[in-house]
C-alpha positions in Angstrom: -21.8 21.8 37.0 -22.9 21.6 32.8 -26.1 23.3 33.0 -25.8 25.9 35.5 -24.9 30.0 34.4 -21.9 29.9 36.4 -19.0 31.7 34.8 -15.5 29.5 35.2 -13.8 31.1 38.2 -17.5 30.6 40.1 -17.9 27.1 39.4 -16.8 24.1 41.5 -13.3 22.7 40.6 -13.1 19.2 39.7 -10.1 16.8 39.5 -8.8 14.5 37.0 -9.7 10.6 37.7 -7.5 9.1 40.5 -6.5 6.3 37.5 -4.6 9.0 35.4 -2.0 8.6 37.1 -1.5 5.3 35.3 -1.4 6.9 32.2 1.4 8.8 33.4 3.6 6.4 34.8 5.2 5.9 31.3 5.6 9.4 30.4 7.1 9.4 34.1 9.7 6.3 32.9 10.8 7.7 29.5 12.0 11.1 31.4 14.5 9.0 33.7 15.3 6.3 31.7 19.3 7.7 31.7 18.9 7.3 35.6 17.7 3.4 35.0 20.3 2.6 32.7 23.4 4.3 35.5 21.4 2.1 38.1 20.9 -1.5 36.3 25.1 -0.3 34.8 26.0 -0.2 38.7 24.1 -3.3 39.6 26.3 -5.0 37.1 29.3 -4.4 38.6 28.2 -5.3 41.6 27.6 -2.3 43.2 23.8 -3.5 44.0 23.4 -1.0 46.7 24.2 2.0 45.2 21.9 0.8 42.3 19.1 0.3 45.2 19.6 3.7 46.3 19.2 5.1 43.0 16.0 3.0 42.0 14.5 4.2 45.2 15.2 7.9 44.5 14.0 7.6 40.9 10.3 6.1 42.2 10.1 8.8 45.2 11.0 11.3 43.0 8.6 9.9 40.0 5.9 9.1 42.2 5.6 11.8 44.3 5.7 14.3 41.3 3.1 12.6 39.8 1.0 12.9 42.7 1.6 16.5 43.2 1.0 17.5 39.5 -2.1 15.3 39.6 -3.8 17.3 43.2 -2.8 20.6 41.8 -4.0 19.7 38.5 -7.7 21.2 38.8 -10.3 22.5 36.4 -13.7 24.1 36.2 -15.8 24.3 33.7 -18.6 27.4 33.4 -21.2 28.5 30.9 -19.0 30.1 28.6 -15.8 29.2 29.4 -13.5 26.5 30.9 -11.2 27.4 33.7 -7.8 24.9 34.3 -5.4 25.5 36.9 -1.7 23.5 37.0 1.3 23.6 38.4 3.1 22.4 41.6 5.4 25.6 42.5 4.8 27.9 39.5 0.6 27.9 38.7 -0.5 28.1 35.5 -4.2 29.7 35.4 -5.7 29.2 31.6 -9.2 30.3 30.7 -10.8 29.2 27.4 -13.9 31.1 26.0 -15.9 28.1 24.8 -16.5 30.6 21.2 -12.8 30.4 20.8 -12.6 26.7 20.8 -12.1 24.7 17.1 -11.9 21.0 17.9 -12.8 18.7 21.1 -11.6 15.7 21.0 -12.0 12.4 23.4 -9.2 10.2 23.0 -8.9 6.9 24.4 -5.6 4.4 24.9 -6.0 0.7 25.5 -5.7 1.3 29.3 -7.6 4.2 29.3 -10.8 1.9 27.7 -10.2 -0.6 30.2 -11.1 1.7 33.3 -13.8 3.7 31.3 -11.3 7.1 31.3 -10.4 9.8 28.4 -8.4 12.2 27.2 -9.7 15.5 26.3 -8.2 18.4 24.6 -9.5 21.3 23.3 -7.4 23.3 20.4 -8.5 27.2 19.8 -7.1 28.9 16.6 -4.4 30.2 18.1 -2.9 26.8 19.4 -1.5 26.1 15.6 -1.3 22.7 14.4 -0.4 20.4 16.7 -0.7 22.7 19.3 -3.1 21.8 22.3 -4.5 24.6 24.1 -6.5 23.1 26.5 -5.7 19.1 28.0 -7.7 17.3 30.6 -5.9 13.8 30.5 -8.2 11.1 32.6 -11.4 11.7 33.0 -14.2 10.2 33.5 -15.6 8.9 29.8 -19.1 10.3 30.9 -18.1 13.3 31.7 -15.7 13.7 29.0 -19.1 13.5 26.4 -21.0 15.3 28.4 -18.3 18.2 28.2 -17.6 17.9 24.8 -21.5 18.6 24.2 -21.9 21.3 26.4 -19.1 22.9 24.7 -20.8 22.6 21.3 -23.4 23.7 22.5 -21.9 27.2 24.0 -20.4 27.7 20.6 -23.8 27.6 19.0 -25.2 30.1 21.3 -27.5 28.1 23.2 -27.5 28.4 27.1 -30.5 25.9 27.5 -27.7 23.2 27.0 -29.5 19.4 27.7 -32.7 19.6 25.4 -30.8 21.2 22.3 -27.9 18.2 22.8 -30.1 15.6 23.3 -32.0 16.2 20.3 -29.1 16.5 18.0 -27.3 13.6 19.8 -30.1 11.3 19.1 -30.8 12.9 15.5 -27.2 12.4 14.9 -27.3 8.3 16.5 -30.2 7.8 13.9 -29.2 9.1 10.9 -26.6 7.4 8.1 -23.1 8.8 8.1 -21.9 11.0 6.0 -18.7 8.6 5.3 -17.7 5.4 6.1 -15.1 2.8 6.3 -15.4 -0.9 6.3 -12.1 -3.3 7.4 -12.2 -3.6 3.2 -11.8 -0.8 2.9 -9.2 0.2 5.8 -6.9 -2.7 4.1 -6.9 -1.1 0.6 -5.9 2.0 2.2 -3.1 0.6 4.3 -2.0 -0.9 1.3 -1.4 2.5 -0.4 0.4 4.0 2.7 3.6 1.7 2.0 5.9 4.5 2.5 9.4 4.9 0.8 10.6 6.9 4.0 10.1 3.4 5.7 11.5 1.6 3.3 14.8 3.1 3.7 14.9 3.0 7.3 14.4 -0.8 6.9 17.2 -0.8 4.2 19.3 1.0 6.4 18.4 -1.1 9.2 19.7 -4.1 7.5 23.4 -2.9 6.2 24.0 -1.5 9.3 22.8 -3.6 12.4 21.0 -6.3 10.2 24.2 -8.5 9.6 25.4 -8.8 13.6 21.4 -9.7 14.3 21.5 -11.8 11.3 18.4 -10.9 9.9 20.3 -9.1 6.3 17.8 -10.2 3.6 21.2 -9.3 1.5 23.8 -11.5 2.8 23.4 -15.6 1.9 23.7 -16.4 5.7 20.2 -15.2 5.8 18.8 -17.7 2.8 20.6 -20.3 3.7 18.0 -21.8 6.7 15.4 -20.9 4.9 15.7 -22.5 1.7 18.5 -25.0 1.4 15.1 -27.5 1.3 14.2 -25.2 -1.7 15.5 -25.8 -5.5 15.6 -22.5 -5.4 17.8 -22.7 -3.1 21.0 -23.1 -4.8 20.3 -20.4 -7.9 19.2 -17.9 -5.4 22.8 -18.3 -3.4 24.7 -18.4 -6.0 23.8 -15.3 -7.9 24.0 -11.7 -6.4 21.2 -10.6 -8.0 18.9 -13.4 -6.9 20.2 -12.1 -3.7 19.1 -8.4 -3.9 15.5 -9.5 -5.4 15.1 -11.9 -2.6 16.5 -8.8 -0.1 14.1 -6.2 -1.7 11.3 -8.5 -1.8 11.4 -9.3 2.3 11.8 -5.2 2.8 8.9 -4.6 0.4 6.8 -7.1 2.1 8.0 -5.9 5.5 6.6 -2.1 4.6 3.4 -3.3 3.2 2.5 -4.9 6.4 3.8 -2.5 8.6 1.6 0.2 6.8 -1.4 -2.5 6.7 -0.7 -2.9 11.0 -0.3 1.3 11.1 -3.4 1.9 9.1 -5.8 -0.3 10.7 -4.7 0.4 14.6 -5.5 4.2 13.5 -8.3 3.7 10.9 -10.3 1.1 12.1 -14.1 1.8 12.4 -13.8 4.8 10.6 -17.3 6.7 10.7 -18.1 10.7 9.9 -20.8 12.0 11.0 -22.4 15.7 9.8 -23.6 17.8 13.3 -25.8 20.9 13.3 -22.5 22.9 13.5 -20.1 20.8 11.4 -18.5 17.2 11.5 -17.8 14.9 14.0 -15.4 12.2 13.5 -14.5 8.6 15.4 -12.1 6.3 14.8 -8.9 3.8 15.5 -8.9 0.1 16.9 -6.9 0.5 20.3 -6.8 4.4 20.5 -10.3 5.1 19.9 -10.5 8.9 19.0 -13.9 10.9 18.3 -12.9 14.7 17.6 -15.4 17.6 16.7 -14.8 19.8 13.8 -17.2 23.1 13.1 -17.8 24.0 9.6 -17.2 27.9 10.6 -13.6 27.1 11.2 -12.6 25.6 8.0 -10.6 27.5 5.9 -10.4 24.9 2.5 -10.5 21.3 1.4 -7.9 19.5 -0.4 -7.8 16.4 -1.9 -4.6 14.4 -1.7 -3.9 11.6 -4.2 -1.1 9.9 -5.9 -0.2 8.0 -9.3 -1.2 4.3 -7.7 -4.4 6.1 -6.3 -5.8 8.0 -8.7 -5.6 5.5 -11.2 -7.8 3.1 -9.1 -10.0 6.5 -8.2 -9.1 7.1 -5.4 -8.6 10.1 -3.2 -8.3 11.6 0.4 -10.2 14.6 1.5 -8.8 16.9 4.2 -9.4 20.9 5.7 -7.4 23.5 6.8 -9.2 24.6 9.7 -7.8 27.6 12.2 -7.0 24.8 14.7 -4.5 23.7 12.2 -3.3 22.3 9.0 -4.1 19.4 6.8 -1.4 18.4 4.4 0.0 15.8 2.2 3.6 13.8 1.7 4.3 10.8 0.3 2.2 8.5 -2.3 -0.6 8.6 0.1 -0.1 12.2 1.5 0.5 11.4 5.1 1.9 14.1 7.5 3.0 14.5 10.7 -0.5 15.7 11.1 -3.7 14.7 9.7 -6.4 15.5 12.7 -8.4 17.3 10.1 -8.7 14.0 7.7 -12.6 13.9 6.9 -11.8 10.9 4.2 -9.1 9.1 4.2 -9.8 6.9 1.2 -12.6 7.6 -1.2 -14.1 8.3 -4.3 -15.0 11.6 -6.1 -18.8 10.3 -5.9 -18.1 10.3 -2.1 -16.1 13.3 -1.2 -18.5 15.0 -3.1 -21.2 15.8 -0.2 -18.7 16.4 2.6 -17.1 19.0 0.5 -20.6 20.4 -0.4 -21.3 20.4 3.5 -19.2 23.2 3.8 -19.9 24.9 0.5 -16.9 23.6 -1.2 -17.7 22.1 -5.0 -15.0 19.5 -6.6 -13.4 20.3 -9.5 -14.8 19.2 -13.1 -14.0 18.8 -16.9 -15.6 22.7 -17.0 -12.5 23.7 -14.9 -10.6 25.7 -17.0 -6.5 25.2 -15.7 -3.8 27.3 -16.4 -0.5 26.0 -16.4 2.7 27.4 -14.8 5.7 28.3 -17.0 8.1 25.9 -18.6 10.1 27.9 -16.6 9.3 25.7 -14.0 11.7 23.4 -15.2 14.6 25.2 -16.5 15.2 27.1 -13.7 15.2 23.6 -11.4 17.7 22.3 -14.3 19.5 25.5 -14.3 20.3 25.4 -10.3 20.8 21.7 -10.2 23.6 21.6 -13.0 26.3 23.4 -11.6 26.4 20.9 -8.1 25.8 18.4 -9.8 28.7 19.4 -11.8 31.2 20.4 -8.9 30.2 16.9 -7.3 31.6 14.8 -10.2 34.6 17.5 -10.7 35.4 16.9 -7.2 35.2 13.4 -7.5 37.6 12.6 -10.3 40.1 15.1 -8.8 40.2 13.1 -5.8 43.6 10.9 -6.1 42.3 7.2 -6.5 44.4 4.3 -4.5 43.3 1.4 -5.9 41.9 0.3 -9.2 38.9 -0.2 -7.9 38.6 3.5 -6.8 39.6 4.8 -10.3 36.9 2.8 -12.0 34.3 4.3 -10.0 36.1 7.6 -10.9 35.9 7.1 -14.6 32.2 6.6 -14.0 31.3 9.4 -11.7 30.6 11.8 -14.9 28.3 9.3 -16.1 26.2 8.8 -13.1 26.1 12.5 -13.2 24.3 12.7 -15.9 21.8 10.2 -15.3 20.8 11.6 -12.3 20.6 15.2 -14.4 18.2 13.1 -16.3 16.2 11.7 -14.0 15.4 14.5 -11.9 14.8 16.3 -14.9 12.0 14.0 -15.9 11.0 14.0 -12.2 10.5 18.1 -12.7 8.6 17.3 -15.8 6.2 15.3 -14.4 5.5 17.8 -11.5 5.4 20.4 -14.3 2.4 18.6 -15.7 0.1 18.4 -12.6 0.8 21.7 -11.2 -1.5 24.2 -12.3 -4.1 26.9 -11.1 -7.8 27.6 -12.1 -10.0 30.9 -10.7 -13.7 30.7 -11.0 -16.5 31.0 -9.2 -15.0 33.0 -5.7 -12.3 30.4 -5.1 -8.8 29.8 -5.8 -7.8 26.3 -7.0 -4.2 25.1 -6.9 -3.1 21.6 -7.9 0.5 20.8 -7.6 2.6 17.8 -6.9 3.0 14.5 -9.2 3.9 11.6 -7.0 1.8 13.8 -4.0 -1.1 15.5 -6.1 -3.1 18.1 -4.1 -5.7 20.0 -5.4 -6.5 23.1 -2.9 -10.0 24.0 -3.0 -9.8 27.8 -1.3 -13.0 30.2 -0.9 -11.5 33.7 -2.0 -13.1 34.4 1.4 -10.9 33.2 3.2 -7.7 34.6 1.6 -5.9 36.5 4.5 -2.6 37.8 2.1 -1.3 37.2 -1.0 3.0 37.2 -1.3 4.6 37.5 -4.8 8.2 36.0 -4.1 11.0 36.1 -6.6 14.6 35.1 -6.1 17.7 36.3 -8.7 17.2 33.4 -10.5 13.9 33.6 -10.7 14.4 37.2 -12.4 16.3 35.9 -14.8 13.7 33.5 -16.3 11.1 35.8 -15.7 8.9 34.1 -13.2 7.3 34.6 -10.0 6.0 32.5 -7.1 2.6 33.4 -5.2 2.3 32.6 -1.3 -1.7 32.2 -0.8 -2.0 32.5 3.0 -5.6 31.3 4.9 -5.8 31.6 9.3 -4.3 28.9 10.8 -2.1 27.6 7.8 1.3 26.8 9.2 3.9 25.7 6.5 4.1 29.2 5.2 0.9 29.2 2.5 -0.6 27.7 -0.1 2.1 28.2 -3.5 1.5 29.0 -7.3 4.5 28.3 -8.3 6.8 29.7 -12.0 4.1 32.3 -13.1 5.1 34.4 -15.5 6.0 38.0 -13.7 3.3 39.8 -14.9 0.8 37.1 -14.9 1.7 36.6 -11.0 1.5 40.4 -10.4 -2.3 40.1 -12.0 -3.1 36.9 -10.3 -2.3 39.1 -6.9 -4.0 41.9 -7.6 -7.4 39.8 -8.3 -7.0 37.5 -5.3 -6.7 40.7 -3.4 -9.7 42.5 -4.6 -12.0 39.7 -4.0 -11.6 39.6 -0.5 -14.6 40.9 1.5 
């Protein structure tokens, strides 16, 4: 058991909780669901015992191969190293050095809380983002701490594991946290997180299904319930566009909560806590999640804002770490991924100190930034222009039927060249917030206007440095650089629209400050 110098294959094997197989059940479901829908199809045409028949295959088959994968599902864990075994015909054997391991994490569902189980999974640097090297799912919550500090412990060094733990457990119960989040403060963040990727899916949603459910904020069938005891009432009906205010108002409101619901079932009790060997973070209301970060894997910070955010002051602070990659998209910068959030909404004042923790220092008026080339913007327009162009040729030469269509062909040049203009400002606007600074052994990049990042990178930790150029970017005479760190995923970090020799320079000093 923890404690003892056993290597992995020499200590005793251990199962998952009997209970995790509730937790599969579902997964179980999802993966036959085609052979539910043919069964409950059958059962109504009448064919009710065929449809038995199927049902009862489907739960031998699903229930006996969750049975088998759960009693050959075994693991051990040694001194060093952690030892799981897995399979049913073809047996997986997977040992993980304890040294190798970058985050532990104990996650737990509503059911899971309910019969005092956990998941567990252990990511190494060479599981990438979102890639799970090790997964015990159902444990016992007990042993799912005790594991996670006996493998903090290994990666320390120390082989004396319960008085070391202890001490820093109870150190660690004591002391303040680093950061913090109140339900205030969880709110104001899920009111940032309104996402326009949502909003369109609900727009969407509405002008294609919405009408047949009834529930199109757009059509006057909608209003009509609701407010013919309204004086509104009859100016809102009567007018199209009191009809696609009312509309966008009921699909604005509708995001806003559904990024308030979102952001408080994940943010909820928010609480980061600094370890002897880096960070240790808990959070989420029904999925409670408490996940183990050292500072020795962390590659750089970044800190994500927006327009609406950084004009209240607000910011996000996140690492790239070698179990994966923190990044930003969207007003808030949400990803697909954000394990590696240490604070999701805070100010300079508090990011400050976690950012210090692992030698990182924010940025300041001293910082001296160099901007990209105007290029940056002329080469966008200079791509753009010609499909934009062949779109509106295309569409006047397109033989119009009805009066109706010719209008909107007479118009096509003209929304043309709006949208030339607007995306042009939209490039201007990015042109203004991306820009690089060197000083000091690190690398800073800030790009992005309606996503600002600022990349704070330890020259350090540069693995390779990638000057990319493309023929049109030859012909305006700039050059991109790909800044790469271990465990970054989406291809580097990217100074974009230097000018060529000011890229080629850039390179060759990124390069020789590496150890």
């Amino acid at each position: 058991m923890i404690g003892q110098a056993l290597t992995a294959d020499e200590a005793p094997a251990e199962r998952l909780h009997p209970l995790a197989l509730l937790s599969g059940i579902g997964r179980a479901i999802r993966n036959v669901v085609g052979g539910i829908a043919a069964g409950g199809f059958l059962a109504a045409q009448g064919r009710l015992g065929i449809a038995l028949m199927i049902f009862a295959v489907i739960a031998v088959v699903t229930l006996g191969g969750l049975f088998l994968t759960w009693r050959r599902f075994s693991f051990r864990v040694g001194s060093d190293a952690i030892r799981i075994d897995s399979g049913i015909l073809h047996r997986n054997q997977r040992t993980i050095p304890f040294d190798r391991v970058a985050d532990v994490s104990i996650e737990q569902g509503p059911v899971q809380r309910v019969f005092g189980i956990a998941r567990v999974t252990l990511e190494t640097g060479g599981s990438g983002a979102g890639s799970e090297e090790g997964v015990l799912d159902g444990i016992a919550l007990d042993r799912a701490e005790a594991l996670r500090e006996h493998v903090r412990t290994m990666r320390l060094g120390v082989h004396a594991a319960e008085a070391p733990v202890a001490a820093e457990v109870t150190a660690e119960a004591k002391s303040p946290p680093l950061f913090a989040m109140d339900l205030r403060r969880v709110l104001t963040l899920g009111l940032f997180n309104f996402s326009l990727a949502l909003f369109a899916g609900l727009f969407g949603i509405s002008q294609t299904v919405g009408d047949a459910l009834g529930i199109d904020p757009f059509k006057r069938k909608f209003w009509t319930p609701i407010l013919e005891e309204s004086g509104l009432g009859d100016w809102l009906l009567a007018h199209r566009i009191g009809l696609a205010i009312s509309g966008l108002a009921v699909l604005v409101l509708a995001g806003i909560a559904t990024g308030l619901v979102r952001t408080t079932l994940r943010e909820f009790g928010f609480r980061l806590d600094r370890t002897g060997n880096g960070f240790r973070r808990r959070r989420g209301l029904l999925t409670k999640t408490d996940v183990s970060l050292p500072k020795r894997r962390i590659q750089a910070g970044m800190i994500v804002t927006g327009p609406i955010r950084d004009r209240f002051g607000w910011r996000a602070f996140k690492v790239l770490s070698l179990a994966g990659e923190a990044g930003g998209g969207g007003e808030g910068g949400e990803k697909r991924r954000d394990d590696h959030v240490l604070a999701p909404l805070a100010t300079d004042a508090e990011i400050a100190p976690i950012a210090s923790t692992i030698g990182l220092a924010m940025p300041d008026e001293a910082t001296r930034w160099q901007p990209v080339s105007r290029a940056y913007i002329t080469s966008f327009l200079a791509a753009l222009g010609p499909i934009l162009l062949l779109a509106a040729v295309v569409g006047a030469a397109v033989p119009a039927l009805t009066s109706a269509e010719r209008e909107a062909m007479l118009i096509a040049p003209i929304l043309t060249s709006v949208g030339f203009v607007l995306l042009g400002a939209l490039r201007w606007f990015e042109w203004r917030h991306t820009a690089y600074a060197l000083e000091a052994g690190r690398l800073l990049i800030r790009t992005g206007w309606w996503s600002r990042r600022t990349l704070l990178l330890p020259l350090r930790n540069v693995q390779s440095v990638t000057l990319n150029e493309s023929s049109l970017s030859r012909r305006f005479g700039i050059a991109s650089l790909t800044v790469d760190v271990a465990g970054g995923t989406s291809g580097g970090q990217i100074v974009p629209a230097l000018p060529r020799d000011r890229a080629s320079l850039l390179r060759l000093e990124l390069l020789s400050a590496q150890p």
